[in-house]
N, C-alpha and C positions, 0 to 999 in steps of 0.2 A: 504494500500500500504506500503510496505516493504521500508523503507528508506537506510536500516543497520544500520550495527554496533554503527559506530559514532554518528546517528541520536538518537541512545538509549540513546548512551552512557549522549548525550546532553541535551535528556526530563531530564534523571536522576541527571544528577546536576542541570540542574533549578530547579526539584522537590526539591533536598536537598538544595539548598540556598535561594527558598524561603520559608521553613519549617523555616530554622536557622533565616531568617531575621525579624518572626513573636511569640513571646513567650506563643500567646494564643492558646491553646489548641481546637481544633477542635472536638467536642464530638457532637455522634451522641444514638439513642438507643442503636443500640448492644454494643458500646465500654463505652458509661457515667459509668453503676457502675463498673466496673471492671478498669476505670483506675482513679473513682475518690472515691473508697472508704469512703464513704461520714461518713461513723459509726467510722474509726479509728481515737484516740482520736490527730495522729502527722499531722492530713486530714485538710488543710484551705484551702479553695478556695473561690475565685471570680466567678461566675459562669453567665454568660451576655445571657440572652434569647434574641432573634432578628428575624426580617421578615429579607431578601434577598433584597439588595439594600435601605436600611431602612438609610435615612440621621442621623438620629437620631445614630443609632451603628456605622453606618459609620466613624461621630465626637468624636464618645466615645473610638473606637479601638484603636485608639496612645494610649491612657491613659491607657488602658487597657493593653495594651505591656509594655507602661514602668513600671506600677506597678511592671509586673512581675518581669521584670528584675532590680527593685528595692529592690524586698526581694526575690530572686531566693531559698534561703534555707529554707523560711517559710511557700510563698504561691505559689500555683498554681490559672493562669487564665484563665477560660476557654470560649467558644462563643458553644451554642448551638442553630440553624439554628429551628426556632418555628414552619415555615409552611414545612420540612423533620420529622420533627419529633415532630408532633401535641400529640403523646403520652407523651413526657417528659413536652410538655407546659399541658397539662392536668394535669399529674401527680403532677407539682409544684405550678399549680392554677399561671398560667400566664395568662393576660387577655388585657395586650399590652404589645408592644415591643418599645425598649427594656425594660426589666426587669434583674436587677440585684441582687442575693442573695449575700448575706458572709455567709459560710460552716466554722462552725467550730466546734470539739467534736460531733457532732451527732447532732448539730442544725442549723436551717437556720435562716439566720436575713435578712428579707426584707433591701434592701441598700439603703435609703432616700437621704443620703446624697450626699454633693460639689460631681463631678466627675471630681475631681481634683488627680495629682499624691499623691499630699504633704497631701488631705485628707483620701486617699481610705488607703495610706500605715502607715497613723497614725491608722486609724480605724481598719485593718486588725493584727496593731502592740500590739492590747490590747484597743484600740480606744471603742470598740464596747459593752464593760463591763459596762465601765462610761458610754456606755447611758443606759443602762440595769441597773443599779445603781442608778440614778437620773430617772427612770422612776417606783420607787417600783411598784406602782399602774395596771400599761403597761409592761407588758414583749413583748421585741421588738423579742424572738423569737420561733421558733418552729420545731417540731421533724420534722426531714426530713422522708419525705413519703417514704416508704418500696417500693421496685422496684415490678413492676406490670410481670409475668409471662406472658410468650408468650401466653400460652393457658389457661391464668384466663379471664374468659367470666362473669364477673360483671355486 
């Protein structure tokens, strides 16, 4: 049913103000590598795997907002919805939710740690070295998986 004009007019600002009132990034299959470039060496992301209604991501989301908007020029963060797109939780070997990576340079580092602001943006700041440092033995990370083609039958 046809509301008009104005009814448009009004989905489309609620759309744009709650886009602007949310910093994390909504990434599904078709858009993940193409807006998060995961191989360029300026690419850091937060990247929060989750089920739909999942208390757990639910409590984690503020945190994840403000990070972003705690280093808006260094990192990106983003939430990827696990049971819409069971191929990106396969492809990352996610096996509950939430699951959160750190993207940085071409590598993924499992995220153990506080899910705290003051720790995610020390960690994202250069944080994530010194454990990769004091860990010789442990490399806490690894090559992010190559995007799987629509018509690659593996």
């Amino acid at each position: 049913m046809y509301l008009g004009r104005a009814s448009a007019y009004m989905a489309l600002a609620f759309w744009i103000a709650s886009s602007a009132a949310s910093s994390v990034v909504r990434l599904n299959s078709d858009t993940f590598d193409a807006v998060t470039q995961l191989q360029a060496p300026e690419s850091d992301w937060f990247i929060a795997f989750h089920a739909p209604n999942c208390p757990y991501f639910e409590a984690l989301e503020p945190t994840l907002n403000a990070v972003a908007k705690a280093l808006p020029k260094q990192l990106r963060v983003a939430a990827v919805d696990g049971r819409q797109n069971s191929d990106l939780k396969d492809r990352f070997n996610v096996r509950r939710t939430p699951t959160v990576y750190f993207f940085h340079n071409g590598r993924m580092y499992p995220f153990k740690g506080p899910q705290t602001v003051e720790y995610m943006t020390e960690y994202a700041s250069g944080g994530f070295r010194e454990i990769d440092r004091a860990n010789i033995n442990f490399k806490r990370h690894l090559p992010v998986p190559p995007p799987v083609r629509k018509n690659d039958h593996r």
